[in-house]
N, C-alpha and C positions, 0 to 999 in steps of 0.2 A: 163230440166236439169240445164240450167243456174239460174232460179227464185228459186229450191231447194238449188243450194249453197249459193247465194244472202242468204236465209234463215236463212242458216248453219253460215255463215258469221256474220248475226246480233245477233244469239245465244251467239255465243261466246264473243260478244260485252256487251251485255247484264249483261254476269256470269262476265266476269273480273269487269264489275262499281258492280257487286253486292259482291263481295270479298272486292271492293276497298270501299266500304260503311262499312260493317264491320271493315275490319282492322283501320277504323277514329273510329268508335265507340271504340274499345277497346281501342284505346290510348285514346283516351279522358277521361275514366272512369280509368287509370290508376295512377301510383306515378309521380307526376311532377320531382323527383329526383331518379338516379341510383349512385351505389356507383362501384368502382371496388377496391378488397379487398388487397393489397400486403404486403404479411407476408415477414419481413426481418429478416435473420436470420444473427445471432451474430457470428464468427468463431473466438472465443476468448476466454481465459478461465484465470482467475486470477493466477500472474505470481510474483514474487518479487524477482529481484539479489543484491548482499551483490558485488562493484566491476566487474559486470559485471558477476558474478557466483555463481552457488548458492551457495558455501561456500567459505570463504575467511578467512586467518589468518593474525593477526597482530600480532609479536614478540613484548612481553613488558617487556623491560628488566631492570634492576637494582632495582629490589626487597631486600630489607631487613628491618632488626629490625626497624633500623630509615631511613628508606624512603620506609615505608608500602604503601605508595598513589601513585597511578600511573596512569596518567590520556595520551589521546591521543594528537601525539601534531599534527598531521594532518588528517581531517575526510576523511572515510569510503565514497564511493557511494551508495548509496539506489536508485533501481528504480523499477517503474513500468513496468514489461515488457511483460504484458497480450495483446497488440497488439490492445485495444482498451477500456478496462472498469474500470471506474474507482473501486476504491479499499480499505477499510480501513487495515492498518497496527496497528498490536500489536504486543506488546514488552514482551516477557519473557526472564530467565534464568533456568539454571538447578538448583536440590536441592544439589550439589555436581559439586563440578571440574571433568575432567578428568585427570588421571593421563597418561600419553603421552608415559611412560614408559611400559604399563601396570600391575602397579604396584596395590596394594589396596590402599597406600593411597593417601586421599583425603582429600578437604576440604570442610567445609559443610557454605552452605549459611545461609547471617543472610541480613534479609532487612534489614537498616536501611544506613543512609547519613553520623553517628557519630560516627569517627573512635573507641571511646572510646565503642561503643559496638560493635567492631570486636576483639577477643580473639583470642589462639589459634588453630590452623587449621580449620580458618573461613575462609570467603572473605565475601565481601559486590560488587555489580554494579550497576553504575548507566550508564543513557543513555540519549541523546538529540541529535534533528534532526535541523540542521542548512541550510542554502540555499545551496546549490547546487553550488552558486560560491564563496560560501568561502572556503577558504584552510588552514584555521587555527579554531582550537577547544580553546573551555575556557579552560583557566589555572586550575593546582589542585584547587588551593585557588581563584576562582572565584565564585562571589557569586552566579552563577546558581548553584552550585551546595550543595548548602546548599538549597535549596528550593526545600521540601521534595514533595512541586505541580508539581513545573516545572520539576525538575530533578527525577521524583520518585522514591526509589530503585526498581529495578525488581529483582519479584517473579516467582514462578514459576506458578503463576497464572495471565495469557497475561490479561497487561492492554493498553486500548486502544491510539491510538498516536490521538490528538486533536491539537488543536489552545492553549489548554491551559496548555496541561500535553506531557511533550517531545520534545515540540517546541521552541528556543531558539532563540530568535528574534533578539541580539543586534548586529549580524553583515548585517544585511539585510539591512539596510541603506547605510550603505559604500560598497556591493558589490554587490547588485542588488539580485532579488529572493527572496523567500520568504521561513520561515521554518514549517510553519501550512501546514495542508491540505488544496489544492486548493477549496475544498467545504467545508466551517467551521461548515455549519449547520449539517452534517451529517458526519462529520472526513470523506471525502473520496481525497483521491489523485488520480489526473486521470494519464491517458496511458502517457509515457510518450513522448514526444513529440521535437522532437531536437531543432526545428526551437524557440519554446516559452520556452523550457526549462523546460515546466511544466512534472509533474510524476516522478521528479530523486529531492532527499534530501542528504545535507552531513550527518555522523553519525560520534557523538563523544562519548566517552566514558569517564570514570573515575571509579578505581575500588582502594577497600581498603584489603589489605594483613591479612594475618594472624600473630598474636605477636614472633611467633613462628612457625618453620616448621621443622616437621621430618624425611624428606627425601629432597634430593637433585631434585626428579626428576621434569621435569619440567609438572607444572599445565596449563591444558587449560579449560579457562573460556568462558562460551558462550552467547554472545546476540543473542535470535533467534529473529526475525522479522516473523511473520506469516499473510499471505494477504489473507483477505476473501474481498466476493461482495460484495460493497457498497452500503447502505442502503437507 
């Protein structure tokens, strides 16, 4: 009875070295490298505020015959507020004002920088994004805004904001920040970010009147900013 489990005993001895012979064969004949796979998911979706909301109005007031030009004297906040991606911004306008009264009229858009071709119940806008810590926009008669690259008029067909069209560099020097998108190569502005300051631009404007206007009511003109995923 005792020499049968003696037996029993070296069986089992036996099978486990001959499992343990296989299980070396197979790793040996295996991939010297294992990957482990982890998909991260993004919980973010492209976001852009005008002041912290998505709509904001700026009152411009003292329009007339002779002081058709009316330009911003202190910028707008633009930020990235998608929680993490970066983003390009483009800039359109309407084909037409709103009239605020809801009235019919209106005035109808004419691209161009040259007040001489804004006529009666026109408007013309332009637009440029400055650092984030300046607090003053260029003057009407400053020369951004004759530069039909830098200062483009907006259409009502969104043209993209770059390093080189909408970006207004001369006060970046004296107030830190920068007015281009943080990634030049591909216009994108990232999330924005409190602590670096990056993802948030000032926005100034400048717009040109109509020679003439047929109602009192008052006109609202609009820069829309539109943020798609960065390329």
């Amino acid at each position: 009875m005792k020499m049968w489990n003696g037996w029993k005993g070296m069986a089992l001895v036996l099978a486990l070295a001959v499992v343990g012979l296989c299980a070396g064969r197979a790793q040996a004949t295996g991939s010297p490298l294992a990957a482990l796979n982890i998909d991260v998911t993004i919980s973010a979706s492209v976001a852009v505020q005008v002041d912290n909301a998505a709509s904001s109005t700026y009152t411009a007031a003292g329009w007339s015959q002779t002081n058709r030009i009316l330009a911003s004297a202190s910028t707008a906040t633009v930020t990235n507020v998608s929680g993490g991606l970066s983003e390009q911004w483009w800039l359109a306008t309407d084909a037409t004002s709103i009239n605020t009264a809801g009235n019919s009229q209106t005035w109808s858009l004419v691209v161009s920088t040259n007040i001489a071709d804004v006529t009666g119940q026109q408007f013309a806008l332009q637009a440029v994004f400055v650092s984030s810590a300046a607090t003053q926009c260029p003057a009407i008669g400053d020369a951004t805004w004759n530069s039909a690259s830098l200062a483009q008029p907006l259409s009502t067909l969104p043209a993209l904001y770059s390093s080189t069209r909408f970006a207004d560099s001369q006060y970046n020097a004296t107030v830190g920040g920068i007015s281009a998108p943080e990634t030049v190569g591909n216009s994108t502005v990232w999330a924005y970010n409190s602590t670096t300051g990056n993802g948030r631009r000032g926005l100034c404007w400048r717009f040109i009147g109509p020679t003439s206007a047929i109602t009192p009511d008052t006109q609202n003109v609009q820069i829309i900013v539109t943020a798609v995923q960065g390329t």
